[in-house]
C-alpha positions in Angstrom: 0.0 0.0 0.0 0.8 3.7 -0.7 0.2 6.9 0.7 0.8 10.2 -1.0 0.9 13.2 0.8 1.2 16.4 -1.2 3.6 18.5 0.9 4.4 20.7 -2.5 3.4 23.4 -0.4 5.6 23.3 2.1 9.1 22.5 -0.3 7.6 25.6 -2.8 7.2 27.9 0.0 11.0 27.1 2.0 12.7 26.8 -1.6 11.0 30.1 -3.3 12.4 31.9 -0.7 15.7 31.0 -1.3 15.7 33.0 -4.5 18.8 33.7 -5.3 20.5 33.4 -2.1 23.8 31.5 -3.7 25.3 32.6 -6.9 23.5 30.6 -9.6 26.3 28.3 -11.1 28.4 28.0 -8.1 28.1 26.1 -5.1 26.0 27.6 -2.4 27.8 28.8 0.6 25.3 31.2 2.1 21.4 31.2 1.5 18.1 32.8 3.3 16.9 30.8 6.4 13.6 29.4 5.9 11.0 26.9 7.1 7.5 25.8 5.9 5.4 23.3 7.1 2.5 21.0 5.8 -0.3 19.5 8.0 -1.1 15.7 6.9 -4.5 14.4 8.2 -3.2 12.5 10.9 -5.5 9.6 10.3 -5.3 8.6 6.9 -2.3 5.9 7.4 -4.2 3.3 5.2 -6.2 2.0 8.8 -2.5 2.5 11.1 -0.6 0.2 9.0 1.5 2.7 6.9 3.4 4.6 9.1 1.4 8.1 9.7 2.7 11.5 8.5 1.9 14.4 10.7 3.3 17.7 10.2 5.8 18.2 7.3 8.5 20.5 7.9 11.1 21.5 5.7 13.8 24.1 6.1 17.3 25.9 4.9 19.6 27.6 7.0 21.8 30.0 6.3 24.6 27.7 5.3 22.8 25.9 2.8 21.7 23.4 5.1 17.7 21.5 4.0 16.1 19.5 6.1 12.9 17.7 5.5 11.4 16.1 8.4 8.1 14.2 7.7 6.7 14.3 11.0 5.9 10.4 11.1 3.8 10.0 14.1 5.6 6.6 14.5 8.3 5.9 16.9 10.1 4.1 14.5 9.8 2.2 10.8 9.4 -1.4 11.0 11.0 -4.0 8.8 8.4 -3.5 5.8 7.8 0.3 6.0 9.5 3.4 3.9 9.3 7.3 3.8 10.2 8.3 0.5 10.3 12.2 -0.2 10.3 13.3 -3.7 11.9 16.4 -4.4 11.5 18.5 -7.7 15.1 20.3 -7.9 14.8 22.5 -11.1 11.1 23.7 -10.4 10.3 22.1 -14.1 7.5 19.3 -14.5 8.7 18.0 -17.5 12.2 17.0 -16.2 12.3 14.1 -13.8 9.6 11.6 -12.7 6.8 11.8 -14.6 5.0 10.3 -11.6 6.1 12.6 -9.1 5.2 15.7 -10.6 8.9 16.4 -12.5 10.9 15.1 -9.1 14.7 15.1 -10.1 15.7 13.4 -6.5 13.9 10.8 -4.5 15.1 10.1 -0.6 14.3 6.8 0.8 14.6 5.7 4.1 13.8 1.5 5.1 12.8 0.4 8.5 14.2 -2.5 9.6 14.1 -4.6 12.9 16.9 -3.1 14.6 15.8 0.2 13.6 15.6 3.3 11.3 18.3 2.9 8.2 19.8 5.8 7.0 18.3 7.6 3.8 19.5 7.0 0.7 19.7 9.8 -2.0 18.5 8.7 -5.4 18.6 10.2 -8.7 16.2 9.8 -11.7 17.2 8.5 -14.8 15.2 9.3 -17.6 17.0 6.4 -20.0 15.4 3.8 -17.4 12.3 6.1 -16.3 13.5 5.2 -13.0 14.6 6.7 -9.8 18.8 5.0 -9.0 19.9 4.0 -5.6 22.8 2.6 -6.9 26.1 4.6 -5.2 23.5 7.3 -3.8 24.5 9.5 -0.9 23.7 7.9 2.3 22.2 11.5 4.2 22.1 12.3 7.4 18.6 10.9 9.5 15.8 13.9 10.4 13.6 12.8 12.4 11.9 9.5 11.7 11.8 9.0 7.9 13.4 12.3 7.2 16.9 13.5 6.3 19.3 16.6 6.0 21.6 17.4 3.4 23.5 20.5 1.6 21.5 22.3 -1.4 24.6 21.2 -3.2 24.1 17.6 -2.6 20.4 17.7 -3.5 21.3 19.6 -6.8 19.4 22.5 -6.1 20.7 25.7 -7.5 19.3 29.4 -6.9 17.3 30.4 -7.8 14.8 27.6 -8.3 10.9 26.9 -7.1 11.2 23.1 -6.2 8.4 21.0 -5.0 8.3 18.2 -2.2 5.9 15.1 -2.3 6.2 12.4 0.7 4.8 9.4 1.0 5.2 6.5 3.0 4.4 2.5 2.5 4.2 -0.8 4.5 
């Protein structure tokens, strides 16, 4: 089972604000703090089997810092479940995952019996219409299901208007 929640608002409102905070081209070594936040109904988790999503919060910090934290109301993932966040870099539908609304990066984190594993950075790749784990960044964890990396990382460049889509299965 899936469950989608649109939490475009919150990744267009942190990201616009960014606008052109790091010289386009270049990497980013200063950019505009902001944070934005997206409310999930907190009981549409597929009847409490896919881990819940509560308040989506996404921010940058002045060193180019983005952190999404899906708010999963969960303690922790169980072998089975995944939070994958979906992250439009380029603010263009057409490039990317078709799917996903143009999403150039997907994040995935696995639960497991012993706990959370780290999220994993992948990259679409429009030859195999597919998102690739394959050698992707291993990010640091945010929160349950949620991760923090450097706009760099990410491949967002300023300015952009990016969207953010998480989901989570069992």
């Amino acid at each position: 089972m899936f469950k989608k929640t649109a939490a475009a608002v919150a990744g267009v409102a942190v990201l616009s604000a960014l606008g052109g905070a790091a010289s386009a081209q270049a990497s980013c070594s200063a950019s505009t703090p902001a944070t934005a936040t997206y409310a999930d109904s907190p009981i549409d988790g597929d009847t409490g089997l896919a881990p819940e999503i509560g308040v989506v919060q996404a921010s940058v910090n002045a060193t180019c810092g983005y952190t999404l934290d899906p708010g999963v109301l969960d303690a922790m993932l169980v072998s089975g479940d995944a939070v994958f966040v979906h992250i439009n870099t380029d603010g263009n539908p057409s490039t990317g995952s078709p799917t996903f609304h143009g999403a150039d990066v997907a994040v995935g984190t696995l639960g497991s019996t012993s706990g959370n594993v780290p999220p994993v950075m992948g990259r679409w790749n429009s030859a195999t219409s597919k998102f690739d784990f394959a050698g992707g960044a291993t990010l640091t964890p945010a929160g349950v299901g949620g991760f923090t990396a450097s706009l760099d990382a990410l491949g967002i460049a300023n300015p952009a208007t990016t969207t953010v889509e998480v989901g989570s299965i069992y």
